[in-house]
NURO-994469 format. One line per 5 residues: number of its first residue (from 1); their letters; for each residue x, y, z of N, C-alpha, C. Coordinates in Angstrom, 3 decimals, padded with zeros to 6 digits. Example, Ala and Ser with C-alpha at 12.3 -4.5 7.8 and 13.67 -1.06 7.14 Angstrom:
<nodes>
1> AS> 013.190:-005.690:007.800:012.300:-004.500:007.800:013.200:-003.300:007.800  012.850:-002.250:007.080:013.670:-001.060:007.140:012.900:000.030:007.870
</nodes>
This chain:
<nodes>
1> XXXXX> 000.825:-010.505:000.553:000.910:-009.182:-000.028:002.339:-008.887:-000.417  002.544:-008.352:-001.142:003.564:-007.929:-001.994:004.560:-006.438:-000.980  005.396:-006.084:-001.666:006.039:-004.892:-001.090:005.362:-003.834:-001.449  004.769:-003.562:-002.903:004.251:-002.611:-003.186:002.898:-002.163:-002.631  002.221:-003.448:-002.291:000.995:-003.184:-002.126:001.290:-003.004:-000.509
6> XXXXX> 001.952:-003.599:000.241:002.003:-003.262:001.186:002.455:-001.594:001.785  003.122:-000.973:001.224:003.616:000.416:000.826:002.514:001.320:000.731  001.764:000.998:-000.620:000.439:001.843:-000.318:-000.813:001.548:000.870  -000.501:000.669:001.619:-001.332:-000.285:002.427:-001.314:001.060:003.379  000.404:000.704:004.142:000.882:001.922:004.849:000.226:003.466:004.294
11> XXXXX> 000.743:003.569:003.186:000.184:005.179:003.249:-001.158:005.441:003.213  -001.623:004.727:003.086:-003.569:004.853:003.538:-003.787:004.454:004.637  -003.049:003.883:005.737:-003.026:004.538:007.229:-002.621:005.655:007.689  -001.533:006.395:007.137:-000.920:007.428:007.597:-002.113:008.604:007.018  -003.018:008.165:006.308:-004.151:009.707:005.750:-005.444:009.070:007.079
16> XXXXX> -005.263:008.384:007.923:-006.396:008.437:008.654:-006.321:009.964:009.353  -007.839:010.187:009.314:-007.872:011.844:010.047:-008.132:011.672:011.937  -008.928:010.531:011.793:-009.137:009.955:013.337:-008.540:008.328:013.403  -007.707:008.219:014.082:-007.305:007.102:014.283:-008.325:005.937:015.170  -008.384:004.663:014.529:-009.298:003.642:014.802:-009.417:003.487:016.066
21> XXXXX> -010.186:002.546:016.400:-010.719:002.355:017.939:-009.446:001.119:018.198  -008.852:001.086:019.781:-007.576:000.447:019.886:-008.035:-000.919:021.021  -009.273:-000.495:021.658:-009.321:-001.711:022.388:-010.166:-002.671:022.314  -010.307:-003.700:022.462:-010.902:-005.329:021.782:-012.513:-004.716:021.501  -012.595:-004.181:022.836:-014.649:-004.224:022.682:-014.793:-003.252:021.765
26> XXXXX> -014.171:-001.976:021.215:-013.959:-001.130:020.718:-014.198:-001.170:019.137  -012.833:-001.978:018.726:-012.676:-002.493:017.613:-014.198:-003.460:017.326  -014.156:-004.454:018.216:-015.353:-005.803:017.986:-017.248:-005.129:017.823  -017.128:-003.619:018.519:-018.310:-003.133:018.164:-018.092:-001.994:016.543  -016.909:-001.908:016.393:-016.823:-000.933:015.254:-017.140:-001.831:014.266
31> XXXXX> -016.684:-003.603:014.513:-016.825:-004.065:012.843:-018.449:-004.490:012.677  -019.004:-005.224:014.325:-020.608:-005.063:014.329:-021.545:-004.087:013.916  -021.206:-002.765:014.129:-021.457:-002.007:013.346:-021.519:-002.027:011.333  -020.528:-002.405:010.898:-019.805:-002.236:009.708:-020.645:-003.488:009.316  -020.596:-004.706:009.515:-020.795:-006.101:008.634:-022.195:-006.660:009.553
36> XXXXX> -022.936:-005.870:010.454:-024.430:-006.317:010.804:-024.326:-007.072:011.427  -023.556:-007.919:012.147:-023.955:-008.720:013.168:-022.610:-009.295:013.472  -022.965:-009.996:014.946:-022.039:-010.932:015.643:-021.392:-012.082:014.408  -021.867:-012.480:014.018:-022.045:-013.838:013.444:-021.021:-013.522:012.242  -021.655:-012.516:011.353:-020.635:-012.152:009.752:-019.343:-011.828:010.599
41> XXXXX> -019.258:-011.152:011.902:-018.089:-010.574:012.504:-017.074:-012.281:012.472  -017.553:-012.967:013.205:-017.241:-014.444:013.538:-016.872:-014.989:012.140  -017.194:-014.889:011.271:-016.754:-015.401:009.675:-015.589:-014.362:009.257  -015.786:-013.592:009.694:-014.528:-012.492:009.104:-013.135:-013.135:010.067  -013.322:-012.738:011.230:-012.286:-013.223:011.653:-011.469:-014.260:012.039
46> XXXXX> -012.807:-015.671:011.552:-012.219:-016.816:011.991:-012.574:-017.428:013.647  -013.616:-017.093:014.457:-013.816:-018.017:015.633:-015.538:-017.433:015.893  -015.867:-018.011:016.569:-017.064:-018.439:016.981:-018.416:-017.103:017.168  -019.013:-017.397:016.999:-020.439:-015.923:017.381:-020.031:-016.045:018.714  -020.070:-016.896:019.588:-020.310:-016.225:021.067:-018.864:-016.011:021.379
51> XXXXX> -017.604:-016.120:020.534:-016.800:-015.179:021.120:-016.556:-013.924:020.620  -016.915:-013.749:019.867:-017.306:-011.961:019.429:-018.347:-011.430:020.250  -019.020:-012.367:020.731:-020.284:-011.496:021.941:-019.552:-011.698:023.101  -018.840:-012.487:023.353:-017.627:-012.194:024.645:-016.894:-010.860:024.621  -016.456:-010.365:023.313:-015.517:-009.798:023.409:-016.057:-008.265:023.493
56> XXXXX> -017.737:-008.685:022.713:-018.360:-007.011:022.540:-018.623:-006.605:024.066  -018.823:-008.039:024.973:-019.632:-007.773:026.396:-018.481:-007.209:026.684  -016.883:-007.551:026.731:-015.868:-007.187:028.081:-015.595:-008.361:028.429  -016.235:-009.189:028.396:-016.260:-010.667:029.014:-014.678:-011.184:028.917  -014.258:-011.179:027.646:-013.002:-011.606:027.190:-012.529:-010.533:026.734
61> XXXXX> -011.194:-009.635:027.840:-010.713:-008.674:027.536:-009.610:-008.906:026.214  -008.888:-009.924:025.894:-007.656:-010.105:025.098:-007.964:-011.256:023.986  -007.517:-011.213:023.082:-007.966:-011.977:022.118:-006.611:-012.926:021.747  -006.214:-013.834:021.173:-005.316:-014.536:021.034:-004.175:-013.744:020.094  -003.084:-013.488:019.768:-002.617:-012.570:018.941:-002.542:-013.118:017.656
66> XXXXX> -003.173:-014.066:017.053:-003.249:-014.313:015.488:-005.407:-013.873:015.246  -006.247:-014.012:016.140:-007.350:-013.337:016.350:-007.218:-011.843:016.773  -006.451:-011.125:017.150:-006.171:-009.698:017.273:-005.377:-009.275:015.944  -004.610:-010.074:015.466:-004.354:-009.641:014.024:-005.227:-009.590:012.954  -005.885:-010.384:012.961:-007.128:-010.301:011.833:-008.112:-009.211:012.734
71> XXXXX> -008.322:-009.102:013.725:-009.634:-007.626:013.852:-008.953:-006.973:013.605  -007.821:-006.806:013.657:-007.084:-004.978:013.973:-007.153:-004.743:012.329  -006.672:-006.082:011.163:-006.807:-005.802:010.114:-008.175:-005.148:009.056  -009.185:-006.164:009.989:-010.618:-005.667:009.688:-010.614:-004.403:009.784  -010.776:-004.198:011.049:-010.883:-002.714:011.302:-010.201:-001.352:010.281
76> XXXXX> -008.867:-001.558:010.263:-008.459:-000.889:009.478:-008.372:-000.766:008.295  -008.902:-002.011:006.995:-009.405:-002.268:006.240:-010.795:-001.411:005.755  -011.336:-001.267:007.053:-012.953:-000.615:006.886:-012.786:001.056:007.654  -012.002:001.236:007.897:-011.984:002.423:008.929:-011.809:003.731:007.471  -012.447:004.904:007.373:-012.654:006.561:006.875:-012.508:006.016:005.424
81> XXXXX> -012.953:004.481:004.750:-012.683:004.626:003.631:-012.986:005.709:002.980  -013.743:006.755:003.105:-013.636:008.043:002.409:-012.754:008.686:002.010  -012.147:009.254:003.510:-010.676:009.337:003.715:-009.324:009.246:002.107  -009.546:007.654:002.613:-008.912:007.115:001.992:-008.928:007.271:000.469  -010.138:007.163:-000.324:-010.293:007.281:-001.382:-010.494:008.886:-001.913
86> XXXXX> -010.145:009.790:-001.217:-010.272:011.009:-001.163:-008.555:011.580:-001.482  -007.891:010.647:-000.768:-006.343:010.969:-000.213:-005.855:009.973:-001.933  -006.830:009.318:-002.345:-006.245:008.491:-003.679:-006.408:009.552:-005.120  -007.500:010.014:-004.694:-008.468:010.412:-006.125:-007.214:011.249:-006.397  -007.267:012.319:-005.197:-006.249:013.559:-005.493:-004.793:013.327:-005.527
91> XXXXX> -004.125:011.848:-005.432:-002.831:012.350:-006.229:-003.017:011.542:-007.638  -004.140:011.146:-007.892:-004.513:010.245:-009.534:-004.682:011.744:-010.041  -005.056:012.669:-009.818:-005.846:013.640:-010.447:-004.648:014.790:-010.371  -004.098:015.537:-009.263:-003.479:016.692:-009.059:-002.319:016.133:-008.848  -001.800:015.589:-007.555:-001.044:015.187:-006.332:000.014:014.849:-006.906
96> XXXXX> -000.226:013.796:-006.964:000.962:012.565:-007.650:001.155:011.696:-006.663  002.183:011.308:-006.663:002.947:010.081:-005.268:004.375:009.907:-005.286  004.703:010.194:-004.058:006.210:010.800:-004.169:006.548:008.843:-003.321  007.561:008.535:-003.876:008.472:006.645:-003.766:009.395:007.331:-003.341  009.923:005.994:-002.418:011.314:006.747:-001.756:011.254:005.029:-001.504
101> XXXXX> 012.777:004.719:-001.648:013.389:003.329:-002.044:014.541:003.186:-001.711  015.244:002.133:-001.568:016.406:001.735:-001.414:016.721:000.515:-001.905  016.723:000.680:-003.127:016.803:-000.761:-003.801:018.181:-001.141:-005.015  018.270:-001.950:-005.869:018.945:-002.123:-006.957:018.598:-002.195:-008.318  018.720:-001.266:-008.722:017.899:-000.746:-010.471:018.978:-000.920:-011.428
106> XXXXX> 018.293:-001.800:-011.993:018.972:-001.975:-013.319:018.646:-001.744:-014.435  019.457:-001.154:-015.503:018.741:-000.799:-016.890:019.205:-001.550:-018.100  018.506:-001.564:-019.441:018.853:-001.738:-020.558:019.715:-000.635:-020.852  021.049:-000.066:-021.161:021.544:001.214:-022.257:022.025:000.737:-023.634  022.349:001.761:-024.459:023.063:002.029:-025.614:024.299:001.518:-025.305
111> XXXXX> 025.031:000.486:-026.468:026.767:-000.150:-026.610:027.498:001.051:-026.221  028.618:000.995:-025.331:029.355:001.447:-024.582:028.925:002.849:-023.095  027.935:002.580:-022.979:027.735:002.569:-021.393:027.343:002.075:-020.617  027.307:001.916:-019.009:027.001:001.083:-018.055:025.913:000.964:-017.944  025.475:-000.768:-017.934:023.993:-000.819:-017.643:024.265:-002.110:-016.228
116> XXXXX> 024.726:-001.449:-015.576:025.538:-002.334:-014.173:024.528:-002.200:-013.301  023.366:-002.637:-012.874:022.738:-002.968:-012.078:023.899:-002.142:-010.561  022.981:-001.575:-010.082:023.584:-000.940:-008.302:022.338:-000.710:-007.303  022.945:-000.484:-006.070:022.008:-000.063:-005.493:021.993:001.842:-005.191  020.403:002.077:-005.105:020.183:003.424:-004.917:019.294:003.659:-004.188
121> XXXXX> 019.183:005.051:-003.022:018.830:005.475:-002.838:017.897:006.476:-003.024  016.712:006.149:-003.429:015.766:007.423:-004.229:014.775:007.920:-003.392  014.433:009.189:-003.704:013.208:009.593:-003.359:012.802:011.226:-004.457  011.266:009.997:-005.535:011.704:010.497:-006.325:009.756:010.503:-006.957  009.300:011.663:-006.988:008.042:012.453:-006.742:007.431:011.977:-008.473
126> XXXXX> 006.480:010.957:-008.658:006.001:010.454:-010.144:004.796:011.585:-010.051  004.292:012.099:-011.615:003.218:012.539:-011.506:002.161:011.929:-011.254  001.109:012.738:-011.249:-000.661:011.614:-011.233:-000.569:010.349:-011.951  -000.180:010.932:-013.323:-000.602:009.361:-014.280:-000.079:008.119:-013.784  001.145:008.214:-012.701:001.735:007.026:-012.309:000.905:006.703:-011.199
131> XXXXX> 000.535:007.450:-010.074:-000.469:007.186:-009.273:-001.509:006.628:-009.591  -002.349:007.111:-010.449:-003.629:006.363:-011.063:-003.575:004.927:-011.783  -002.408:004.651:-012.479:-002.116:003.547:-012.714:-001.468:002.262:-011.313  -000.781:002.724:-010.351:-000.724:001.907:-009.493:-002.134:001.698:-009.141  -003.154:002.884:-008.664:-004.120:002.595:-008.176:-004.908:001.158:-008.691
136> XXXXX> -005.171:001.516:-009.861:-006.075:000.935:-010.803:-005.640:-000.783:-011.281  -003.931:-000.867:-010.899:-003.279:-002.105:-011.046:-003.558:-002.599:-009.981  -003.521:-001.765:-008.717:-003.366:-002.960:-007.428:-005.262:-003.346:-007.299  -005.969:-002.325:-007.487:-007.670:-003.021:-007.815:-008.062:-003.832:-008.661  -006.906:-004.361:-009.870:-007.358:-004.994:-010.377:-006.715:-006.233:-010.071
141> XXXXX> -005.940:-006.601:-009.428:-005.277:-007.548:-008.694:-003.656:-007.660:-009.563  -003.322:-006.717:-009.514:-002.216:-007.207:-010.440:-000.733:-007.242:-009.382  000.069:-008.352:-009.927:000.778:-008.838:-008.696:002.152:-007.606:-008.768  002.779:-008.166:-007.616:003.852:-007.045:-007.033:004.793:-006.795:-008.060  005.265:-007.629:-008.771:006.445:-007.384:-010.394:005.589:-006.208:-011.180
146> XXXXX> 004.071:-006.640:-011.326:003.900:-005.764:-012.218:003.237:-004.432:-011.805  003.563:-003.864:-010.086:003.224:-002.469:-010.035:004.680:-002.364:-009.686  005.219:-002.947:-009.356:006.882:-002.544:-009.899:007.198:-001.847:-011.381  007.368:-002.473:-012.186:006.892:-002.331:-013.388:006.686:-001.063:-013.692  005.346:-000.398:-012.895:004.930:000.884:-013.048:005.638:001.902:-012.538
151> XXXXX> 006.143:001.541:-011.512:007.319:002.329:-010.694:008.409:002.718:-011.064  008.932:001.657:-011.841:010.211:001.772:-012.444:010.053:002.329:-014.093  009.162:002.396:-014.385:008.594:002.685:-015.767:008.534:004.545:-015.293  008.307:004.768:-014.139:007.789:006.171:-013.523:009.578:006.780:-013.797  010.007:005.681:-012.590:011.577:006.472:-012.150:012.126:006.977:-013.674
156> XXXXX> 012.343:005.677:-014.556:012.816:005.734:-015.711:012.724:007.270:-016.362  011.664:007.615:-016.979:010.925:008.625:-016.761:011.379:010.353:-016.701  011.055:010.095:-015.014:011.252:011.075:-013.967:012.805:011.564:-013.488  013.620:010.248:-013.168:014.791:009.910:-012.412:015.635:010.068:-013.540  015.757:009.464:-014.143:016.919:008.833:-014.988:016.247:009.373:-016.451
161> XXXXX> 015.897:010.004:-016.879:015.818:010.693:-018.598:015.689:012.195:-018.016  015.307:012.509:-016.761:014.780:013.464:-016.496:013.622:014.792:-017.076  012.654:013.985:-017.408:011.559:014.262:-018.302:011.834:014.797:-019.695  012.944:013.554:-020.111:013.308:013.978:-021.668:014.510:014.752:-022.044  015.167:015.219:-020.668:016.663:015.886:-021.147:017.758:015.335:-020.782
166> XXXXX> 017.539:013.812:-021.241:019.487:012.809:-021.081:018.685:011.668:-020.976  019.603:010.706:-021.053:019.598:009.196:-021.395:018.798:008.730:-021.858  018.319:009.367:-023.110:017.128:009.164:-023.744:017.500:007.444:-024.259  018.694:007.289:-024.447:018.733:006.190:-025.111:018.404:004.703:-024.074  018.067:005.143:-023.058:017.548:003.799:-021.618:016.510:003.341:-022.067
171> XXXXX> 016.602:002.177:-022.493:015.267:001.711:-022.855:014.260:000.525:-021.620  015.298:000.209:-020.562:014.377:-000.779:-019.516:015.009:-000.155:-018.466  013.909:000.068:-017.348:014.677:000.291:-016.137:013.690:-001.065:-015.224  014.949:-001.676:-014.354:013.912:-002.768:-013.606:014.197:-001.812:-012.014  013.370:-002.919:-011.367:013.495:-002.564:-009.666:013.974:-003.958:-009.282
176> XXXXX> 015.246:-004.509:-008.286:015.413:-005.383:-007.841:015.674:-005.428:-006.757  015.376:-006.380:-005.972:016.477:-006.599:-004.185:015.956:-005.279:-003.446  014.783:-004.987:-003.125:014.373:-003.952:-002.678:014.643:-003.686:-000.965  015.589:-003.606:-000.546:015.415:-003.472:000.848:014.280:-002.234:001.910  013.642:-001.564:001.265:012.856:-001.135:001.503:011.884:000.137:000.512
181> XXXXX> 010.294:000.419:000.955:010.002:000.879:-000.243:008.715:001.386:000.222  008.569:002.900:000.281:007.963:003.710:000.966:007.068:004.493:000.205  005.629:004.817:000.027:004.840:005.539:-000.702:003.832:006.629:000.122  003.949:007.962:-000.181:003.364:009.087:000.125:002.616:009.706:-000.728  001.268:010.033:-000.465:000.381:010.553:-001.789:-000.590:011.513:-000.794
</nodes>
């Protein structure tokens, strides 16, 4: 997974309204529930039907920690997708999605000003249309450069023309060297 996608990954945990079930039998009956049986559970996560019926009994309190990484992922993968797609619709539609970054942006400008690549600090609120387009990029599998892309196409925009009053003449803004990269919707 990418930075970006991982970013919105995060903020569709932070809209859970009830937080997931935390302990093995917990989790191992929430996904039995979800995917119908022991067995699809055992294909999802990679080991055996009768150790998912170990784990639903109690039998086997702890799971190996690369098998506790994949349930916890299941789980939360499948957990209030409602929620979730509820907490999406409305910043595609009203909301928006406010990025907050710490990265190095560089632009195309006009002969005789700086187009010096730096690093910045942003936190910097895109409308819907940019939301709905990440949405719709990361469902359609599109890789991490190109919901960058959208981001920086947003900042450009938003940040730096300031919806049309200065630097009109910026014609590329990139995102580079991202040391970190945070999404709220």
């Amino acid at each position: 997974m990418g930075e970006i996608e991982d970013a919105i990954e995060r903020a569709d945990r932070e809209s859970f309204t009830k937080a997931p079930p935390k302990t093995l039998k917990g989790q191992i009956g929430y996904l039995i529930r979800q995917l119908g049986s022991a067995k699809a559970v055992a294909q999802e996560i990679g080991v055996t039907a009768d150790s998912v019926n170990r784990y639903r009994r109690g039998a086997r309190k702890h799971a190996r920690a690369d098998v506790a990484s994949k349930i916890d992922d299941a789980v939360r993968q499948r957990w209030q997708p409602q929620v979730r797609k509820r907490r999406q619709r409305q910043a595609a539609t009203t909301g928006g999605i406010t990025v907050e970054t710490r990265a190095r942006f560089g632009y195309t400008a006009p002969v005789g000003t700086t187009d010096d690549g730096r690093f910045r600090r942003l936190t910097v609120h895109l409308p819907p249309t940019y939301a709905q387009r990440l949405f719709d990029a990361r469902d359609a599998g599109a890789s991490d450069q190109q919901m960058r892309g959208i981001i920086a196409e947003g900042f450009k925009e938003v940040y730096f023309q300031d919806g049309g009053g200065r630097a009109m003449g910026l014609s590329d803004v990139a995102i580079n060297d991202i040391d970190y990269l945070d999404l709220d919707y």
